[in-house]
C-alpha positions, 0 to 999 in steps of 0.5 A: 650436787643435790640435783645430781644426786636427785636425777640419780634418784629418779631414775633409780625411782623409775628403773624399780617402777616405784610409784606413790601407792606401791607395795615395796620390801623394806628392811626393819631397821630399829625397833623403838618405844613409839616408832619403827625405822625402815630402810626401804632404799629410797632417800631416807628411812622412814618413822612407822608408828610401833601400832602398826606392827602389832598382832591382835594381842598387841604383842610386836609381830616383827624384829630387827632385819625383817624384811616387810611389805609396806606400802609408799605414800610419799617419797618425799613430804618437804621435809626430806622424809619418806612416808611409808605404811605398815597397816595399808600393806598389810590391809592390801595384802589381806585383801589379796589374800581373802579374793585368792581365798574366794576365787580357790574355796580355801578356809581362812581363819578368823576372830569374832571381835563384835556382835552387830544386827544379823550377826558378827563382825570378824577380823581377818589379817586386820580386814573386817568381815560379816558372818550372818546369823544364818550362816554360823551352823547347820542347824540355827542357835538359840544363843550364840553369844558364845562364839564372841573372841573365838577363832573360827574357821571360815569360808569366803562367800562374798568379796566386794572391796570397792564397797569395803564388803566381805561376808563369811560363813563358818557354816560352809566349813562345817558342811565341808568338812562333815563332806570330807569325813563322810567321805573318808568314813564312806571309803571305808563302808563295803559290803558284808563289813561288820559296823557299830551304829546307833538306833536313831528311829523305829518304825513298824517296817524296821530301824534307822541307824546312825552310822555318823557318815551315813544313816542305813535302814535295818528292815524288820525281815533282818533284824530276826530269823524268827518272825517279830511282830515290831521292832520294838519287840528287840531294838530300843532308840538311842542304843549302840548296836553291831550290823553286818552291811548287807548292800551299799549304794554308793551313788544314792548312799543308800544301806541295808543292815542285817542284825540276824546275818551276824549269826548263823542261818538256822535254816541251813540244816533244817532238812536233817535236823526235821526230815518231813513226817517228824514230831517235835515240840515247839512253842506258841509265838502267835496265833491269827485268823488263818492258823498260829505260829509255832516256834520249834526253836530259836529262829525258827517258826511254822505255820499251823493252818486252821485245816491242820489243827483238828482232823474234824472241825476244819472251822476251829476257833485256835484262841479257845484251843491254845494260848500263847507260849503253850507248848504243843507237839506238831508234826513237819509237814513241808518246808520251803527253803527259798521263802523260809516256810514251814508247814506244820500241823497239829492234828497229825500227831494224833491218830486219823480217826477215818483211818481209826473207822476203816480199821474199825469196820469193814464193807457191808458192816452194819453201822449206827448213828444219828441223822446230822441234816438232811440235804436234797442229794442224801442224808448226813449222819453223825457217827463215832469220834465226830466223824460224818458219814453220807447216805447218797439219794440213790443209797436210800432206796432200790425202788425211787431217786425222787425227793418223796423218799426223805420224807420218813426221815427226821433230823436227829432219828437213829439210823442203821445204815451198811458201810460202803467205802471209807476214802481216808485221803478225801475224809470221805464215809459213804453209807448205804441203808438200801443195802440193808436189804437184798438188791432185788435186780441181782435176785431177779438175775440169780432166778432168771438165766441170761438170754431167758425170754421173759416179758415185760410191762410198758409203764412209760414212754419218752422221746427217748426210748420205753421204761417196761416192768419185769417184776415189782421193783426190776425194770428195764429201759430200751431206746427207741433207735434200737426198735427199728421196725416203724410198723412193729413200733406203731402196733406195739409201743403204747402204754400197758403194752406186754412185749416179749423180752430176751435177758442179756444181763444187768445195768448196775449203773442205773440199777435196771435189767438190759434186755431187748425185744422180741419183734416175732 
């Protein structure tokens, strides 16, 4: 009969193909002090040690009626009992479990029960594993001492079970993780969105803020309308601050932050609140090599060029003249939208001191002054209000051009000279002292009738033509293509030579007398 029952048996054995080794369900059948039965179906129940059913609290982790994996050691061990194993199951299913876990990136959890050379000592479902020191965080720890019976989160990097090796890292979860939020936070970024950030580090070209997924540049050119001279002047690090995402790319995460876009553009209305030509009241923020800075209000600045600030001295020291946060009255003299300029001047408010001097005096008046320097074109002269005025070489005298004539003027002499124009636009006076007395051309003209014969002088013969004498001091100059008469010109044309001349008028350019000559 017992042989009947065992072929049965067997080939009940081979139908289920159990086998010594295999994992097969069995039934919790009692529950006791030391052991616990289970019916797995085979010959008979087996006796499991009660140690093999505890969790890592040693609590018991199954009742009567489950159903558990157990893995078969023996059918039989000669004393008609069957050996089963609770533990290796478990281990082989943790196994299972942790290469599925390695091979799908999942994150298992873990329990830090030791700490050995390099690292710790982990338990997985009862399997140990190695977490690297280097693998606990991002950033190393002086002591992690603290993370001894803590349950972590972990990530399978290396499995090896015939060596009986596995290493995890607690660091790849955390960078999956920071992954997962920055991802979700960067779903939610999108141009022209307000965001609260901290300041994180200054530089002299701006800020950079932490936005926790992302870190954005807020540029000093965004942090104001008006200029600053470094960010430190506004921002502080490691405060909280509102920004407006003035561009976002995505692919390189990269973000320009604007803190002045969260108010209105001053610069929007500019045009009708300081139409060109307008006076206004504004403040010193800087002053430069080139010019100062004024703002004439909050947000808005312009610029004082050195040439702007007095109608005179174009050289102006502006540090011995304004100081900073003086108050000055300027004028708007451009504004350029597109780069956000304005043009202002200083000296504009004050009255045109060559406008002043044309008002003053008229064509011909007589005026005063000293002689400021003397230059190889004419002479320099200092008059009212710190106004210069030229007397040009060809405006000392109607008789010579020629550098001899300077000779009976010093610098810092009075000299009366006569006006003879004032050009307000080039900040330009032109004097004359010749005009202090009559031209003698115009008189030689006013006594002698046009087409009049008269007779002239040679006093000079050049490639170019002959220079002849009328009068002291009137001259006339003819060019030799206009003595066609080859024989008329070799008897006629040495020096000293008195010819006859027919008057047709003056030469006020040359400031001669046009005349030609009378061949017969």
């Amino acid at each position: 009969m017992n042989n009947f029952f065992d072929t049965l048996f067997n080939k009940y054995i081979k139908k289920r193909s159990i086998k010594i080794g295999s994992i097969i369900k069995g039934k919790v059948y009692n529950i006791g002090n030391e052991n616990v039965i289970i019916d797995a179906g085979l010959k008979s129940e087996s006796y499991i040690s009660i140690n093999e059913f505890r969790n890592s609290n040693g609590d018991i982790e199954v009742k009567n009626g489950d159903l558990i994996d157990v893995i078969l050691e023996s059918i039989e061990d000669g004393y008609g009992v069957t050996i089963l194993s609770r533990e290796k199951a478990k281990k082989y299913n943790s196994w299972l479990f942790l290469e599925k876990a390695k091979k799908n990136n999942i994150i298992i959890k873990g329990i830090i029960n030791g700490k050995v050379k390099g690292g710790f000592t982990v338990d997985i479902n009862g399997i140990q594993a190695f977490l690297p020191g280097s693998l606990i965080d991002i950033k190393p720890f002086k002591d992690s001492s603290f993370l001894e019976g803590m349950h972590l989160s972990l990530k399978v990097v290396k499995i090896d079970k015939r060596r009986n090796n596995i290493v995890v890292s607690r660091k790849s979860v955390i960078e999956y993780n920071k992954r997962i939020k920055k991802k979700k936070s960067l779903s939610k970024i999108s141009e022209g969105k307000e965001i609260v950030g901290i300041i994180k580090n200054i530089t002299e070209y701006g800020a950079f803020i932490d936005l926790g997924s992302v870190d954005g540049l807020l540029h000093i050119t965004d942090i104001s309308w008006k200029r600053i001279n470094h960010p430190n002047d506004i921002l502080n690090p490691g405060e909280y601050i509102k920004l407006k995402i003035l561009k976002f790319d995505k692919i390189n995460l990269k973000m320009s932050l604007g803190l002045k876009q969260l108010i209105s553009d001053p610069w929007k209305k500019i045009d009708e609140k300081y139409p060109k030509r307008t006076k206004t009241l504004g403040k010193v923020t800087n002053i430069t090599e080139y010019g100062c800075f004024i703002e004439i209000e909050d947000g808005i600045e312009g610029l004082v060029h050195n040439s702007e600030i007095d109608w005179v001295n174009k050289n102006v020291n502006i540090s011995k003249i304004l100081k900073l946060n003086d108050k000055v009255e300027v004028m708007i003299l451009n504004i350029d939208h597109p780069c956000k300029r304005i043009s202002l001047g200083i000296k504009q408010c004050k009255i045109n001191p060559w406008y002043k001097f044309s008002k003053k005096y008229k064509f011909g008046d007589k005026v005063k002054g000293y002689i400021k320097s003397i230059t190889s074109f004419g002479i320099f002269v200092s008059l009212e209000d710190k106004l210069d005025g030229l007397i040009h070489i060809s405006d000392i005298s109607w008789k010579t051009k020629n550098l001899e004539i300077f000779k009976k003027y010093k610098k810092g002499n009075k000299i009366l000279s006569v006006l003879l124009n004032v050009n307000i636009k080039k900040e330009r006076i032109s004097l004359g002292i010749k005009q202090l007395k009559n031209n003698p051309i115009i008189m030689y003209m006013s006594l002698n009738k046009k087409n009049k014969i008269v007779k002239g002088k040679i006093i000079r013969i050049d490639n170019i033509g002959i220079l002849l004498e009328l009068k002291k001091n009137v001259n006339s100059y003819i060019k030799r293509s206009l003595i066609t008469n080859k024989k008329f010109y070799e008897e006629n044309i040495y020096y000293k030579n008195i010819l006859k001349l027919r008057l047709l008028g003056i030469d006020y350019k040359n400031q001669m007398i046009r005349t030609y000559i009378i061949e017969k």
